[in-house]
C-alpha positions as a Markdown table, in Angstrom:
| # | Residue | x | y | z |
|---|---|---|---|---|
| 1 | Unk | 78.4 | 59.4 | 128.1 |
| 2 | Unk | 77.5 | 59.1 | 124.6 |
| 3 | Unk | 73.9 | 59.1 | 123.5 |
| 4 | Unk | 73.4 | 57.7 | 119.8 |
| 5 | Unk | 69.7 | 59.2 | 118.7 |
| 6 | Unk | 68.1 | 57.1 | 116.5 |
| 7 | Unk | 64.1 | 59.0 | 116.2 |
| 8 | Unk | 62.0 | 61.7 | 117.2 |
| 9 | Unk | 60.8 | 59.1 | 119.7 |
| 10 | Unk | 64.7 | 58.4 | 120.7 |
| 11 | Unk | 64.9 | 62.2 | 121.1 |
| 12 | Unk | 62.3 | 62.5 | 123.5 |
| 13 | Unk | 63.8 | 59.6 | 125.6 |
| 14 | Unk | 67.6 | 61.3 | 125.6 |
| 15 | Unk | 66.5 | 64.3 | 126.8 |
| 16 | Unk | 65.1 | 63.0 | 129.8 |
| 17 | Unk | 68.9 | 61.6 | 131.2 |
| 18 | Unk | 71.5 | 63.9 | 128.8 |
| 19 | Unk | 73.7 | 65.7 | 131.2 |
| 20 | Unk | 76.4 | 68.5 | 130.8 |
| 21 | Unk | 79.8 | 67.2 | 129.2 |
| 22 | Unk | 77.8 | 64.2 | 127.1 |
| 23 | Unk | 78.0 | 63.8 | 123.5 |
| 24 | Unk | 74.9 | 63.3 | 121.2 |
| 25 | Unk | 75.2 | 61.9 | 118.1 |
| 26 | Unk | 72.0 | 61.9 | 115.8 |
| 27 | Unk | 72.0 | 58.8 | 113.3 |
| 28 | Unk | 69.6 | 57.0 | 110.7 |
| 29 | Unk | 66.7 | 58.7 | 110.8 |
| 30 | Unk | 67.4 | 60.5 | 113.6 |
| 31 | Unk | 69.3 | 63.1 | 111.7 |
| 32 | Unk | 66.0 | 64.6 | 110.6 |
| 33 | Unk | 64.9 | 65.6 | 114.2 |
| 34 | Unk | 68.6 | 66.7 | 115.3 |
| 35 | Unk | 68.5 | 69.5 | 117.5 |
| 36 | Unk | 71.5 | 71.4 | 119.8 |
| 37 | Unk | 72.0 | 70.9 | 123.5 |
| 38 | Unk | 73.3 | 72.9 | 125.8 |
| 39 | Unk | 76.8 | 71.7 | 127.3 |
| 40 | Unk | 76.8 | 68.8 | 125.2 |
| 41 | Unk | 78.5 | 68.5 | 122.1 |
| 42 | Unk | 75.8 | 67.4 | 119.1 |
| 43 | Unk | 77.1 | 65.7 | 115.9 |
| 44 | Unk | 74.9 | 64.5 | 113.5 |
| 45 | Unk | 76.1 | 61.5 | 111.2 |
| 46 | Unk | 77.1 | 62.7 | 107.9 |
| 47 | Unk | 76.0 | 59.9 | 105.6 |
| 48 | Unk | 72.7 | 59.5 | 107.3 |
| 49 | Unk | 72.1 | 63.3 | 106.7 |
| 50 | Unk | 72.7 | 63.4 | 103.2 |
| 51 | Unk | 70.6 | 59.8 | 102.9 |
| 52 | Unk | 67.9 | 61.9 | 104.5 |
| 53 | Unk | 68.4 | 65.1 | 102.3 |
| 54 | Unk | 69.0 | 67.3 | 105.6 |
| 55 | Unk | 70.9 | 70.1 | 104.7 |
| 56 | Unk | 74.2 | 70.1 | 105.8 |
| 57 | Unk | 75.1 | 73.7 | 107.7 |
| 58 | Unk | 77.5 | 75.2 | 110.5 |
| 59 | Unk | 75.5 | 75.0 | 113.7 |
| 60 | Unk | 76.6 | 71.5 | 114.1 |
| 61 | Unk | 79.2 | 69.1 | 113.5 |
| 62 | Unk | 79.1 | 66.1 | 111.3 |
| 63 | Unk | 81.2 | 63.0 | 111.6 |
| 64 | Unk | 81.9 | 60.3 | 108.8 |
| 65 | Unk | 81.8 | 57.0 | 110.0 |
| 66 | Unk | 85.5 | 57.0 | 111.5 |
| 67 | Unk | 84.6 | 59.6 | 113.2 |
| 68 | Unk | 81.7 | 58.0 | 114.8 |
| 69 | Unk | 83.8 | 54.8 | 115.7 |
| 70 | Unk | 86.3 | 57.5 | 117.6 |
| 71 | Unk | 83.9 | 58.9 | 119.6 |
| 72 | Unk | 82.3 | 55.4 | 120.3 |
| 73 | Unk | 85.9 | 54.4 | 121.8 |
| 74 | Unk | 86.3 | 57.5 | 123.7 |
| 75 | Unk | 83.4 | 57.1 | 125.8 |
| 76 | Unk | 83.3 | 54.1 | 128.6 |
| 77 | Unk | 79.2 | 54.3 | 128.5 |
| 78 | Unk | 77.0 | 54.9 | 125.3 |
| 79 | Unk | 73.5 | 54.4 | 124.8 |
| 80 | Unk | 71.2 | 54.2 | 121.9 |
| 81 | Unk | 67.9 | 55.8 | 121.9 |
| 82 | Unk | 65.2 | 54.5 | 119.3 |
């Protein structure tokens, strides 16, 4: 499953159904609360992050907006929490 983050409030609502093998993506203002996961694979939405002015560094993995529309296809389910 994919689980689009939206705000610290979001956050506190994905944690509570994230499971092992889902993706997390953190976007809008979401990217200022992104945190990792374990067995999940966190990406946090590059434009949004610099819109933001969160530094960009190498514990997680940005994607571009392509990027986010290829993971958004990969995934049967996705949910977005605000």
């Amino acid at each position: 499953m994919l689980h689009l983050v939206q705000s610290r409030e979001g956050l506190a609502k994905c944690k509570a159904f994230v499971q092992s093998g889902d993706d997390v993506v953190f976007i809008g203002d979401g990217v200022i609360c992104s945190e990792q996961f374990s067995d999940c694979r966190v990406f946090i939405q590059t434009d949004d992050a610099m819109r933001c002015g969160v530094p960009i560094g190498d514990e997680s993995k940005y994607c571009d907006m392509a990027e986010l529309v290829e993971l958004v296809a990969l995934h049967d389910q996705s949910v977005s929490w605000s």
